[in-house]
Backbone bond lengths (Angstrom), bond angles and torsions (degrees), N, CA, C in turn:
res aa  C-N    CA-C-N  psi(-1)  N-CA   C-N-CA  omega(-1)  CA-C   N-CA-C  phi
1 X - - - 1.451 - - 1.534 110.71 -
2 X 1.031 110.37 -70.78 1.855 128.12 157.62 1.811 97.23 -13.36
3 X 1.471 117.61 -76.54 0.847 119.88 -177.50 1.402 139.70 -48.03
4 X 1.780 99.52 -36.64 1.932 112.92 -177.87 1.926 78.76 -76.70
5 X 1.076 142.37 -49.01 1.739 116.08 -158.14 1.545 106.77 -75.17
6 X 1.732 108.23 -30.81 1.696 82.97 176.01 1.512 109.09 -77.64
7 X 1.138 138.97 -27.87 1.534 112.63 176.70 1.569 121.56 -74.07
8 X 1.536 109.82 -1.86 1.330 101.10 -178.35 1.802 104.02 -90.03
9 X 1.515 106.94 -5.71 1.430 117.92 -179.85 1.317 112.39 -91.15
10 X 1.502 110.14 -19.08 1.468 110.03 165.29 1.692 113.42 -122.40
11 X 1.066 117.42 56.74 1.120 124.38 125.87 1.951 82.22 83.33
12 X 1.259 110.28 35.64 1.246 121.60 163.86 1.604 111.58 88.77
13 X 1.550 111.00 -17.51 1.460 121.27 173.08 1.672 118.07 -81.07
14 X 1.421 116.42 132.17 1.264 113.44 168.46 1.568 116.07 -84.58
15 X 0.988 100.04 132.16 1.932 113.19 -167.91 1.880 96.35 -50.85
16 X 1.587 116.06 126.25 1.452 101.83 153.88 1.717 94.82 93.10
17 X 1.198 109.34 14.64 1.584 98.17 -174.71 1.874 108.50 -54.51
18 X 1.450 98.12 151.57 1.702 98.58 -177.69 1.406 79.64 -125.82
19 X 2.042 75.51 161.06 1.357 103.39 -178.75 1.231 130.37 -71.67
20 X 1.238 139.20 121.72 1.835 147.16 -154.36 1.176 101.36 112.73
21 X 1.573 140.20 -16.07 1.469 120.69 -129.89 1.947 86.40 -93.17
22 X 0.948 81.30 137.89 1.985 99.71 160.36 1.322 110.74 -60.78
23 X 1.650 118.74 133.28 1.109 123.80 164.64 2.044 108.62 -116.86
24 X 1.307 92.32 143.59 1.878 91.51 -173.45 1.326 102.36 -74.00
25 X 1.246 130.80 157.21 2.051 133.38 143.30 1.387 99.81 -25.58
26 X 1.117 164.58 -9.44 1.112 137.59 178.06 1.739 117.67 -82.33
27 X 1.880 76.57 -61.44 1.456 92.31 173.99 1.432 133.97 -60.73
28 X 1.175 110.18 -16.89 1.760 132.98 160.40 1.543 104.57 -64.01
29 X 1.306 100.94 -67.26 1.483 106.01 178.64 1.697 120.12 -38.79
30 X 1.541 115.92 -23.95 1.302 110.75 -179.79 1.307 129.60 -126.47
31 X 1.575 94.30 20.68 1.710 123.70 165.45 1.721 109.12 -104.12
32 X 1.300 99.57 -34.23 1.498 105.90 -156.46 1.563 120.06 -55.63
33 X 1.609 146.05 5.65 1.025 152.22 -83.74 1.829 79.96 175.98
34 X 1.334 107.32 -83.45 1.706 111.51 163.94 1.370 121.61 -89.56
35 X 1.058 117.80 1.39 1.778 96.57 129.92 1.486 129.86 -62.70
36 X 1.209 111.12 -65.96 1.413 134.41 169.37 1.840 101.93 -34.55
37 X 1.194 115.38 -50.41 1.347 109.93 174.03 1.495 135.77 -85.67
38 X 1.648 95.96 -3.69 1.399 121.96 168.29 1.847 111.42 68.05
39 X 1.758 102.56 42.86 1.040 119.75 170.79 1.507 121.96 -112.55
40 X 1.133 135.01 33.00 0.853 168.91 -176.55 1.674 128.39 -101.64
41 X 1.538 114.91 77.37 1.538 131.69 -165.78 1.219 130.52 -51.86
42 X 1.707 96.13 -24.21 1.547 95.20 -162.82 1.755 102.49 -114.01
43 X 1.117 127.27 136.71 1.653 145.63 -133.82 1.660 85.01 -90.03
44 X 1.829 114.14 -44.74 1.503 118.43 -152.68 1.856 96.34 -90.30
45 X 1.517 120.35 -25.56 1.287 108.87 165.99 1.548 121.89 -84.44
46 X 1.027 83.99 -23.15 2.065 86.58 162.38 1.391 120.45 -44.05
47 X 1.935 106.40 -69.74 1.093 112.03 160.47 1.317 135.46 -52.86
48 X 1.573 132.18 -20.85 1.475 126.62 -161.76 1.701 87.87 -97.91
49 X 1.410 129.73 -56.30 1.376 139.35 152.87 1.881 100.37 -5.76
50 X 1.717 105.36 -86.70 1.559 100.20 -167.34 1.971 105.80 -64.29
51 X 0.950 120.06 -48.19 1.587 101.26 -175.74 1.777 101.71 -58.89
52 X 1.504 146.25 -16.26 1.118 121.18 156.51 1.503 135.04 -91.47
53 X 1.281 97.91 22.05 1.744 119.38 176.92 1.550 89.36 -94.40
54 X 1.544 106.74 -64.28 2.158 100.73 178.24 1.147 119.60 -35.72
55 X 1.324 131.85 -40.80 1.405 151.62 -110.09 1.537 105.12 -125.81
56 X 1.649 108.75 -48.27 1.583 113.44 -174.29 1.517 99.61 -108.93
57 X 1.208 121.17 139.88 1.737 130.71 -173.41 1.706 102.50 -78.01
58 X 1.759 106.28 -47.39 1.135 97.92 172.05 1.431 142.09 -64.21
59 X 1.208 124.23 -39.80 1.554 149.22 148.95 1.508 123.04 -40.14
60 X 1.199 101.01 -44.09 1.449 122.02 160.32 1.789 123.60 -74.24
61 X 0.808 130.09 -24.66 1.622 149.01 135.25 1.245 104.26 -48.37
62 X 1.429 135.89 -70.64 1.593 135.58 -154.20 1.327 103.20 -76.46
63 X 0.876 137.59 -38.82 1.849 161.16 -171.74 1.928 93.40 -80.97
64 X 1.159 129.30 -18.98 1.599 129.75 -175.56 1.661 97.44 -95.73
65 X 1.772 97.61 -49.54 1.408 97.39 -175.89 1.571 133.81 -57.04
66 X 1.729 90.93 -36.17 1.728 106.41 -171.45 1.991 96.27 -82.57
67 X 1.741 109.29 -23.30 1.594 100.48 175.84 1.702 102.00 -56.60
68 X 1.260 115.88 -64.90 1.883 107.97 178.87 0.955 110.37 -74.24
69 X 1.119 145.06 27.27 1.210 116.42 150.35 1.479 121.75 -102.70
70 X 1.653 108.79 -9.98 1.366 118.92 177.06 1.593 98.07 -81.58
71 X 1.584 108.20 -61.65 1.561 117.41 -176.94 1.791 108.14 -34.02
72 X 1.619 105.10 -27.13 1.708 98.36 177.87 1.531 111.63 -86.54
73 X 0.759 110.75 -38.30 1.499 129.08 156.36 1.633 113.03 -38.58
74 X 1.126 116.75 -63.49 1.692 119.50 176.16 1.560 131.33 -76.45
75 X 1.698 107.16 -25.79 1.069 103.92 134.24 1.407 157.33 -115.75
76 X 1.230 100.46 48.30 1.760 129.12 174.84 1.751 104.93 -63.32
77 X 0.708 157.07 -179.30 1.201 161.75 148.54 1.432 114.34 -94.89
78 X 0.938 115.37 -72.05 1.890 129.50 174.10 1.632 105.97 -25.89
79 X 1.096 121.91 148.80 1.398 113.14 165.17 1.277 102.44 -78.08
80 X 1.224 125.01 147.63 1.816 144.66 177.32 1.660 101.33 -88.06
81 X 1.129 135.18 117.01 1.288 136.07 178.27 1.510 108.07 -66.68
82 X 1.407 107.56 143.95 1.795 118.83 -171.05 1.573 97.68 -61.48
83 X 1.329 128.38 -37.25 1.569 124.99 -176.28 1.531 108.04 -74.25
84 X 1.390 116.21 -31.29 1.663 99.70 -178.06 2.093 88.20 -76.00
85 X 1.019 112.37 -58.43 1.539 106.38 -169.17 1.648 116.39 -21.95
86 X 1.779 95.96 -65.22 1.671 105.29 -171.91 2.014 101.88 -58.35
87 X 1.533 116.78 -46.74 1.638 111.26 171.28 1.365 101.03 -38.92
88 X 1.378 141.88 -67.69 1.031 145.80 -175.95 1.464 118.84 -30.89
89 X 1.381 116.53 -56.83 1.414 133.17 -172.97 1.657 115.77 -82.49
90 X 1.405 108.05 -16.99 1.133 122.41 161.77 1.860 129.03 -63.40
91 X 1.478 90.47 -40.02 1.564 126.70 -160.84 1.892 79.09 -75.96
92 X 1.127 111.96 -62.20 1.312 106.31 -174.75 1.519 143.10 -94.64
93 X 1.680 86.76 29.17 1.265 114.65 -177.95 1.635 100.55 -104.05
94 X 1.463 107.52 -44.32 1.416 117.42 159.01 1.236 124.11 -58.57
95 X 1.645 126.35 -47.38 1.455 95.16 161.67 1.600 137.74 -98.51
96 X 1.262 107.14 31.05 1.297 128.09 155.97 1.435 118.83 -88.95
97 X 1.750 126.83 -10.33 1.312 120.81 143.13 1.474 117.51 -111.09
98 X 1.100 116.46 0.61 1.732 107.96 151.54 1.398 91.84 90.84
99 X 1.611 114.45 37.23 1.306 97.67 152.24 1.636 102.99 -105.42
């Protein structure tokens, strides 16, 4: 219990994460975005993040989907307008909390 309020106080991260530690679908779900964009600071959630992308079929699917859909995105030629981008990041901000 202790635990689900401090990560919901930090922004879904538990303070001090160690290395091995399991992260749930949620908490993937609200990293996964800067991972994928390789904004993501901390070396030990990087790693706990990608071994639960191997690990979960579903997460691992959503994390394939948002890779092409950026990769179509990057190699488009046209410039992509900043408002379709942020809709975009929105879209998968939503289904990374399952609405």
């Amino acid at each position: 219990m202790i635990r689900s309020i401090l990560r919901r106080m930090t922004g879904g991260r538990w303070p001090g994460l160690r290395p091995g530690e399991q992260l749930s679908c949620p908490e993937v779900g609200r990293s996964l975005q800067r991972f994928l964009d390789g904004e993501l600071p901390d070396d030990v959630e990087v790693e706990s993040l990608a071994a639960h992308l191997e690990e979960c079929k579903r997460c691992g699917l959503e994390a394939d989907v948002y890779r092409r859909i950026k990769d179509a995105i990057e190699h488009r030629r046209a410039d992509v307008p900043e408002e379709s981008v942020q809709r975009l990041r929105e879209f998968g901000q939503r289904l990374a909390e399952g609405a």
